[in-house]
C-alpha positions as a printed Julia matrix, in Angstrom:
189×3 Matrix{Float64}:
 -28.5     5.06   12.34
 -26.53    7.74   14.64
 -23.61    8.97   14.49
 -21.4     6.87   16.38
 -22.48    4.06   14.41
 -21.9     5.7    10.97
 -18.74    6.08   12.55
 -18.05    2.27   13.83
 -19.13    1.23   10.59
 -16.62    3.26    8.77
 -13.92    2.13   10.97
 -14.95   -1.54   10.62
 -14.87   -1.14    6.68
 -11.58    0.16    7.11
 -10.27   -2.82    9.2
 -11.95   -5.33    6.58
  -9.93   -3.8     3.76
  -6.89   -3.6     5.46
  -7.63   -7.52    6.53
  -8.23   -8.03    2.5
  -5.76   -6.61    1.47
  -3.46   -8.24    4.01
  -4.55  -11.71    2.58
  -4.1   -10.29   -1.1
  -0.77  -10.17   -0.28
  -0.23  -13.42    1.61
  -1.5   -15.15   -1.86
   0.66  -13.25   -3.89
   3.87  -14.29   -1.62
   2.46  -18.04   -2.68
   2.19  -17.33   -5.77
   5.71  -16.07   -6.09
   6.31  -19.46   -4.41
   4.66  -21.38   -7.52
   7.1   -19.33   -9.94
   9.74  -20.07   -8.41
   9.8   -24.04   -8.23
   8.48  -23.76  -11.91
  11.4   -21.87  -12.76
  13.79  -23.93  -10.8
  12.07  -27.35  -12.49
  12.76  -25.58  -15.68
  16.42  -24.7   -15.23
  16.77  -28.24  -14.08
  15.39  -30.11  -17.01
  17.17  -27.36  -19.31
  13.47  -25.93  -20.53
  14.06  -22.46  -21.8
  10.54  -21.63  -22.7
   8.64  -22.85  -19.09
  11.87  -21.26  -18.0
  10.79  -17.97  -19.55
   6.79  -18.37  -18.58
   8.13  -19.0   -15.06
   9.72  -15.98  -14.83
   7.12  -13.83  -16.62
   4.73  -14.51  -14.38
   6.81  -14.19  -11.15
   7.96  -10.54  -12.44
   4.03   -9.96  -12.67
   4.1   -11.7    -9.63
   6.22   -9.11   -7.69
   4.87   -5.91   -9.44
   1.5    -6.64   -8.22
   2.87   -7.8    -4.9
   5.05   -4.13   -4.48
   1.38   -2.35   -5.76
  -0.26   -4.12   -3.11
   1.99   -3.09   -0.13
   2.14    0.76   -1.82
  -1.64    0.78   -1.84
  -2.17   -0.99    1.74
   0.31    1.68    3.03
  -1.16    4.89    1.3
  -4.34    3.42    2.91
  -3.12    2.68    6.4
  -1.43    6.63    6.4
  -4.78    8.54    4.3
  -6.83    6.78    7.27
  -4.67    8.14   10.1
  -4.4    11.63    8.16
  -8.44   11.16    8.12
  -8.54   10.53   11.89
  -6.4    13.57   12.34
  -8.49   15.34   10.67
 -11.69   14.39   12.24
  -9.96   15.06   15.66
  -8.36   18.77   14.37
 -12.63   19.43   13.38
 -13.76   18.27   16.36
 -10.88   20.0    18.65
 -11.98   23.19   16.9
 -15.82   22.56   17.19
 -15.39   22.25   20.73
 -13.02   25.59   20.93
 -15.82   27.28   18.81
 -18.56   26.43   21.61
 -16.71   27.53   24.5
 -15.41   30.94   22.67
 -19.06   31.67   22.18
 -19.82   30.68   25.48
 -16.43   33.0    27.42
 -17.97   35.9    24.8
 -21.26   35.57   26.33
 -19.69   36.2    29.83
 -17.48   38.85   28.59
 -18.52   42.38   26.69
 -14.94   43.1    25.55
 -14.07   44.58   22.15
 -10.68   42.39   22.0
 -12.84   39.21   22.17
 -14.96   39.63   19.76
 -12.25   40.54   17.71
 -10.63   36.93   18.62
 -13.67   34.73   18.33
 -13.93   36.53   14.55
 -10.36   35.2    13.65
 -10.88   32.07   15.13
 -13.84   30.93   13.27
 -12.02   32.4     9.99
  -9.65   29.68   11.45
 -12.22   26.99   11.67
 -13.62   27.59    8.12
 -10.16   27.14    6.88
  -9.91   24.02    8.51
 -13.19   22.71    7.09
 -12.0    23.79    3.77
  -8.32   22.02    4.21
 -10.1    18.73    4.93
 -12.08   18.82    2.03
  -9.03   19.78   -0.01
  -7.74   16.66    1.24
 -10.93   14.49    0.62
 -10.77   15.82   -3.42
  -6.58   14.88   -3.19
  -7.46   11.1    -2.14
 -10.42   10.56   -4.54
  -7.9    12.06   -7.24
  -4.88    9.31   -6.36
  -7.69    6.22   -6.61
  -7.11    6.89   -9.93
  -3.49    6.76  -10.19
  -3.58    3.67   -8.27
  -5.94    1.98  -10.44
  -3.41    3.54  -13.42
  -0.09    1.87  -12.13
  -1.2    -1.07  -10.74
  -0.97   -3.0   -13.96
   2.79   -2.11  -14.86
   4.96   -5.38  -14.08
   8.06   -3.3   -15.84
   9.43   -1.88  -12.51
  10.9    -5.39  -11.73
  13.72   -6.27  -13.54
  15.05   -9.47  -14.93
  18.31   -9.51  -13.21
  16.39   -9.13   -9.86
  14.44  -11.96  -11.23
  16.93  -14.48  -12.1
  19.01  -13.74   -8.78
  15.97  -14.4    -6.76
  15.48  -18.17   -8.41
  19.65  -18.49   -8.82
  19.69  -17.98   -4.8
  16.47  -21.04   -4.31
  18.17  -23.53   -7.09
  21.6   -23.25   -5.3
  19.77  -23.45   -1.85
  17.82  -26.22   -2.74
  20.89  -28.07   -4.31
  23.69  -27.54   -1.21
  25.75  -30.52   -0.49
  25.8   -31.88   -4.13
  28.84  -30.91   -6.01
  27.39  -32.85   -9.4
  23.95  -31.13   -9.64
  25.73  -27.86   -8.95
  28.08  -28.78  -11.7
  25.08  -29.71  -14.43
  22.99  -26.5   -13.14
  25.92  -24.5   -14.35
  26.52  -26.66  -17.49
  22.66  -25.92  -18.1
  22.9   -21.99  -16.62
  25.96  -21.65  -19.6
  23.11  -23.5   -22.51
  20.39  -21.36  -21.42
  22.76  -17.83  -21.79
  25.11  -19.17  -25.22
């Protein structure tokens, strides 16, 4: 296998997980569909406890959901940086090759002097792209770490979220809006 299509495969293994991850998040927005009417059936019949499953699971719902965006976007901006990268390398390669080539045509001091610093350059280059490689392996742990922590979505978000679908839902009918509030006052007292 050559080069170019170690590289085509990378970049079409990128594209799939982007694509999966993509999807991951399409189910999730269903899921937070499923939550919702469960909650909204609960706060209709006056069911505090499916009420309170309902909601549990659509926080855990969301957290995973806001993970899943944070994670497709660190991936989406690491695989640009990574194509930077590879293009900087490359850019620099290239400069290498044709400062050898201008020294061979040239005897002056002053050049030599210049190619010296440049591939001090290029060696620092190398080394910033694998200080980068070491930073990304080091975050797929703290990805892994935070991605089961439903606690940064908050109940109040919660309950506004299924308030605003029960009153949408219910427009236009002044006596369910009446008994969702008798209910609303139940569930609170």
């Amino acid at each position: 296998m050559g080069k170019l299509d170690k590289e085509i495969e990378k970049r079409m293994l990128a594209r799939k997980t982007v694509s999966q991850m993509n999807r991951h998040i399409a189910k999730l927005d269903e899921q937070k569909k499923v939550y919702i009417d469960a909650a909204k059936r609960a706060v209709r019949q006056g069911l505090k406890a499916q009420y309170d499953l309902a909601v549990s699971g659509l926080k855990m719902t969301i957290s995973q959901q806001k993970k899943a965006h944070e994670m497709l976007l660190n991936f989406e901006i690491t695989s640009q940086m990574r194509d930077m990268s590879q293009m900087t390398t490359e850019f620099l390669r290239g400069m290498g090759s044709l400062s050898k080539e201008m020294f061979k045509l040239t005897n002056e001091k002053e050049f030599a002097k210049v190619q010296k610093e440049f591939e001090r350059a290029m060696a620092s280059s190398e080394q910033q792209t694998l200080h980068m490689e070491m930073f990304l392996d080091q975050n797929k742990s703290t990805f892994a770490s935070a991605s089961g922590n439903p606690e940064n979505v908050s109940d109040a978000e919660l309950e506004k979220l299924i308030s605003e679908q029960v009153i949408g839902d219910e427009i236009g009918s002044d006596s369910i809006d009446k008994e969702l509030d008798a209910i609303r006052n139940k569930l609170k007292g």
